[in-house]
C-alpha positions as CSV (number, residue, x, y, z in Angstrom):
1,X,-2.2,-17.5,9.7
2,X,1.0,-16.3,8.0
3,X,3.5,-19.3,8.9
4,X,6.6,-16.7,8.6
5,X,5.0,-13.6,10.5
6,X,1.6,-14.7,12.1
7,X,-0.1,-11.7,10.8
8,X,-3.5,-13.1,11.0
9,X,-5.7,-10.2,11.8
10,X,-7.7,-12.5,14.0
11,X,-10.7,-13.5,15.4
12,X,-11.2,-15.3,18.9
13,X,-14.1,-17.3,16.7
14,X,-11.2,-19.0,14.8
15,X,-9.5,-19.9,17.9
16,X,-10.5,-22.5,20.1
17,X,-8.1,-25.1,21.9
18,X,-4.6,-24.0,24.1
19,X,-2.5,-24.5,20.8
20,X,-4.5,-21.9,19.0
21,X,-4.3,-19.8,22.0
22,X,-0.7,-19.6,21.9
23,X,-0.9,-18.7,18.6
24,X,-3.1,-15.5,19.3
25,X,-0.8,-14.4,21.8
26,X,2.4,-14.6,19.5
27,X,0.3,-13.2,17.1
28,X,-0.3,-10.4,19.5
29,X,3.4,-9.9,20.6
30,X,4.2,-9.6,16.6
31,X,1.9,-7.2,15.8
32,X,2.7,-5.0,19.1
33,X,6.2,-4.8,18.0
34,X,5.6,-3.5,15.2
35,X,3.1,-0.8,16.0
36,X,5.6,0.5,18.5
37,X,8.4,0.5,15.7
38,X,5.9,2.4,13.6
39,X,5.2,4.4,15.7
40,X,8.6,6.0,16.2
41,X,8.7,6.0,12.2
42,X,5.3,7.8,11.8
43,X,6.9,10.6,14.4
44,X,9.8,10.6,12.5
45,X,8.1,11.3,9.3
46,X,5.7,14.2,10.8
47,X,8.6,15.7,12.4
48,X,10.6,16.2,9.2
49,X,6.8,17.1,7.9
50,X,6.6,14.2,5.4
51,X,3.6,12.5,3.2
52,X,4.0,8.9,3.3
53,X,1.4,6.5,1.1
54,X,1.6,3.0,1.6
55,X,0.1,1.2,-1.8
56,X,-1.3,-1.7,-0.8
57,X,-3.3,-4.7,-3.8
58,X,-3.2,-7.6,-5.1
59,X,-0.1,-8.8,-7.4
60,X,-1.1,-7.5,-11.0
61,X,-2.9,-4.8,-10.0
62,X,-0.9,-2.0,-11.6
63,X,1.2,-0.4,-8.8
64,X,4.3,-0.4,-10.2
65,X,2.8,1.1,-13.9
66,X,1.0,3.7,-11.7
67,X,4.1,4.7,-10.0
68,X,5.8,4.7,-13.3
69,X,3.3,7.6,-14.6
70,X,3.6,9.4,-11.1
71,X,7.4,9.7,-10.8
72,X,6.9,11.1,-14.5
73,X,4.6,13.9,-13.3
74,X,6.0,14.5,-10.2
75,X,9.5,13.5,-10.2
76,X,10.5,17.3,-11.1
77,X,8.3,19.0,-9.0
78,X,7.9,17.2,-5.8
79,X,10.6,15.6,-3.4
80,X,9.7,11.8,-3.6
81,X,11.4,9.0,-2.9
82,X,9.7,5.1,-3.1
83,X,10.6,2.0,-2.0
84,X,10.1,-0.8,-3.1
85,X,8.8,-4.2,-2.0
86,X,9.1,-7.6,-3.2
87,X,10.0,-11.0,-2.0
88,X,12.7,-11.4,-4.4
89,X,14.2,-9.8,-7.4
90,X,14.6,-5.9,-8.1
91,X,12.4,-5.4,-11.1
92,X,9.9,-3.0,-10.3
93,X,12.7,-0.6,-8.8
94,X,14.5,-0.9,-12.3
95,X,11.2,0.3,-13.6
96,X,10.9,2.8,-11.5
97,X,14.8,4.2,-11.8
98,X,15.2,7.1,-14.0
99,X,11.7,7.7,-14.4
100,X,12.0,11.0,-11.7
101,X,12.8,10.7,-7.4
102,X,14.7,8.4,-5.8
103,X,14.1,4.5,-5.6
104,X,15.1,1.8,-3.7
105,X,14.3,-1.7,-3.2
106,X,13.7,-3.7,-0.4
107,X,13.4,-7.8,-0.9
108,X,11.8,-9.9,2.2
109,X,12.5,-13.3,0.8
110,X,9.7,-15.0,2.6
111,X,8.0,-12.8,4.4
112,X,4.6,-11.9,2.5
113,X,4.5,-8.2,3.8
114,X,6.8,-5.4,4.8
115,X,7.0,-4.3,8.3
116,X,7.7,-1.4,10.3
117,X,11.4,-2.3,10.8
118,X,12.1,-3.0,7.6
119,X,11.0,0.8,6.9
120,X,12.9,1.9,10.0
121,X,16.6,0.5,8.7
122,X,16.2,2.6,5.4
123,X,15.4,6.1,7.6
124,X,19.3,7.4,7.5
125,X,20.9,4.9,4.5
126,X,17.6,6.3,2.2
127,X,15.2,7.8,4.0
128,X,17.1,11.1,4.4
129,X,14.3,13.6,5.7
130,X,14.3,15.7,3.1
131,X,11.7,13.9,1.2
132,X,8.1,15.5,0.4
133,X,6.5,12.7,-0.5
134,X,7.8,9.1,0.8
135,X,5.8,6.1,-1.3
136,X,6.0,2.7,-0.2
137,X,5.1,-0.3,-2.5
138,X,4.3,-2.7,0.1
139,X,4.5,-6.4,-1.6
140,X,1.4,-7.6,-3.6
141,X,-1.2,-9.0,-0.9
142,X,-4.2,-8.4,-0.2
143,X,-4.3,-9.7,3.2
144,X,-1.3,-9.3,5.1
145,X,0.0,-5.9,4.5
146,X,-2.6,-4.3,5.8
147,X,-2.8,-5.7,9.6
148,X,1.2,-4.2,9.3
149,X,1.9,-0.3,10.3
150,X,4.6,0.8,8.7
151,X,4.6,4.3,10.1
152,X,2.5,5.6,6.5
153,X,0.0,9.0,7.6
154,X,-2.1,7.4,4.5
155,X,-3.2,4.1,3.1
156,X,-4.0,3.2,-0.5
157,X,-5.7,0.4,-1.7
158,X,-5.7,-0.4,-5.5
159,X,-8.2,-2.3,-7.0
160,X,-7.8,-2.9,-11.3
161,X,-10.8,-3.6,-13.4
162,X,-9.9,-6.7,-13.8
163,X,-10.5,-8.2,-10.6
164,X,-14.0,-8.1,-10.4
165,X,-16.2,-5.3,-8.6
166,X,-16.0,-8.1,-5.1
167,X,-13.0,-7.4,-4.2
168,X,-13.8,-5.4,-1.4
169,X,-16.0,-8.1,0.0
170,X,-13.6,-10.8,-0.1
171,X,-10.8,-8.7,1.8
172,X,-12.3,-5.7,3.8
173,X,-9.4,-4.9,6.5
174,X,-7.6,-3.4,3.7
175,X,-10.5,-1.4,1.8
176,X,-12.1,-0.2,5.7
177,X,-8.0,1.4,6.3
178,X,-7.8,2.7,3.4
179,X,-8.6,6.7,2.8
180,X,-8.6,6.2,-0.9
181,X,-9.2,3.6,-3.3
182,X,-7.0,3.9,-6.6
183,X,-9.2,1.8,-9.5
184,X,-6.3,1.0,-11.9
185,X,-6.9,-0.5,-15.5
186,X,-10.0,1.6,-16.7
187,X,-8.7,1.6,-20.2
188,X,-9.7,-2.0,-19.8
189,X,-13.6,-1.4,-19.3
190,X,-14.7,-1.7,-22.9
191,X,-13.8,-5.1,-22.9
192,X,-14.7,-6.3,-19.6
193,X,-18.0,-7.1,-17.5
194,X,-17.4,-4.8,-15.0
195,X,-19.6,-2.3,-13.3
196,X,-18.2,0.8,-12.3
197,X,-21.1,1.5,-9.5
198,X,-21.6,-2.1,-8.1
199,X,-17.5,-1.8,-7.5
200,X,-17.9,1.7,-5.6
201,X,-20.7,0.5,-3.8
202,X,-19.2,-2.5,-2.7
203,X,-16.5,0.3,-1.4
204,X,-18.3,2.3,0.1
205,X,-20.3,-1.0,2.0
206,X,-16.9,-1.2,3.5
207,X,-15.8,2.6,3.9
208,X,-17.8,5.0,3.4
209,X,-15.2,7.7,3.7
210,X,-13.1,6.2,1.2
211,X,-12.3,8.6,-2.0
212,X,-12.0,6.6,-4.8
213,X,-10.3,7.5,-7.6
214,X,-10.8,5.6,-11.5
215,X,-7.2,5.5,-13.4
216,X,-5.6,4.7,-16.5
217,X,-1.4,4.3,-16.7
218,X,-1.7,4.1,-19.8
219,X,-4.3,7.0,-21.5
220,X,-3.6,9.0,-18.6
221,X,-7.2,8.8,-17.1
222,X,-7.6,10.1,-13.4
223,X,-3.9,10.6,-13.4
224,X,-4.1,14.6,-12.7
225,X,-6.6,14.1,-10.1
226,X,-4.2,11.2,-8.1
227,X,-1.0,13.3,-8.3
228,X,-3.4,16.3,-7.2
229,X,-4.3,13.9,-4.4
230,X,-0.4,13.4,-3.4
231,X,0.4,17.0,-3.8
232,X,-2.7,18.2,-1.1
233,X,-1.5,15.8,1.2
234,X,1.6,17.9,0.8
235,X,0.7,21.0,1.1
């Protein structure tokens, strides 16, 4: 368990003695709190007929560079805002500025995952209503930020080339939520032992419905067919 937020996506198996069951039941109150938060945010967002896509992966994974190459293709065609999470600093939001939309970030010091209220104080100051497209780029984690509603109609999990085709294994809450799965890094393959096929099968062990989508930032690779995924959401 988280020891700032409890967000354990839990078990009873884990849980045995009157400590522990205190512990599920704070857990409980936590998470309940927050889906009714998100819930007024996810009626908020379909009432002023917004997409919102919350990015969800491990730190490293290419987020931020895939954003970059997004805002770039979109940013004059689409009305898109992101923001930005981190525990501290803003550099991924400088990143991000100028490259097209509107960006803003939003530090949780220690808190390993945004939260639904968190989303909820930037609808009016950011958030303005106008927005086609809302991304969130929840903090890297492959745990936590997925047992959070933030109010998002879609989830996205990233998994780069890098990491090894188990991924999905190791940390399935995220990969069953999500309704795609962004590979990041595939310029990256000729030099890796990676297999393309063990990695979507390993996906689709966990989510069958999952699309899954194989991108390069930097060559460009599966970019048009991502945005295209944005944009239909959209339409």
């Amino acid at each position: 368990m988280c020891q700032d937020c409890g967000c354990h996506e839990g078990g009873k198996d884990y849980f045995h003695d009157h400590e522990h069951s205190q512990s599920i039941e704070l857990e409980k109150s936590i998470l309940e709190h927050n889906d009714h938060i998100a819930h007024h945010n996810w009626h908020y967002f379909d009432d002023h007929k917004m997409e919102v896509f919350n990015l969800m992966s491990s730190p490293g994974s290419g987020k931020t560079r895939l954003l970059e190459k997004t805002l770039q293709m979109l940013g004059d065609k689409k009305k898109i805002s992101v923001l930005v999470g981190d525990q501290q600093t803003d550099n991924d939001a400088q990143r991000l500025m100028g490259k097209g939309g509107r960006v803003k970030q939003i530090n949780t010091y220690s808190s390993c995952h945004l939260d639904a209220s968190m989303i909820e104080k930037e609808i009016g100051p950011f958030i303005t209503g106008e927005e086609e497209i809302l991304i969130i780029e929840n903090i890297g984690n492959l745990v936590c930020p997925a047992s959070f509603e933030l109010g998002e109609k879609h989830k996205v999990a990233l998994l780069s080339t890098t990491e090894g085709e188990d991924k999905p294994n190791k940390y399935p809450v995220l990969f069953h939520k999500a309704s795609v799965v962004v590979i990041t890094k595939s310029d990256l393959i000729p030099y890796l032992e990676w297999d393309l096929e063990k990695t979507k099968q390993n996906i689709r062990m966990i989510n069958p419905n999952a699309r899954i989508i194989l991108t390069s930032a930097k060559t460009g690779e599966g970019m048009s067919e991502w945005c295209d995924y944005l944009c239909q959401k959209n339409s």
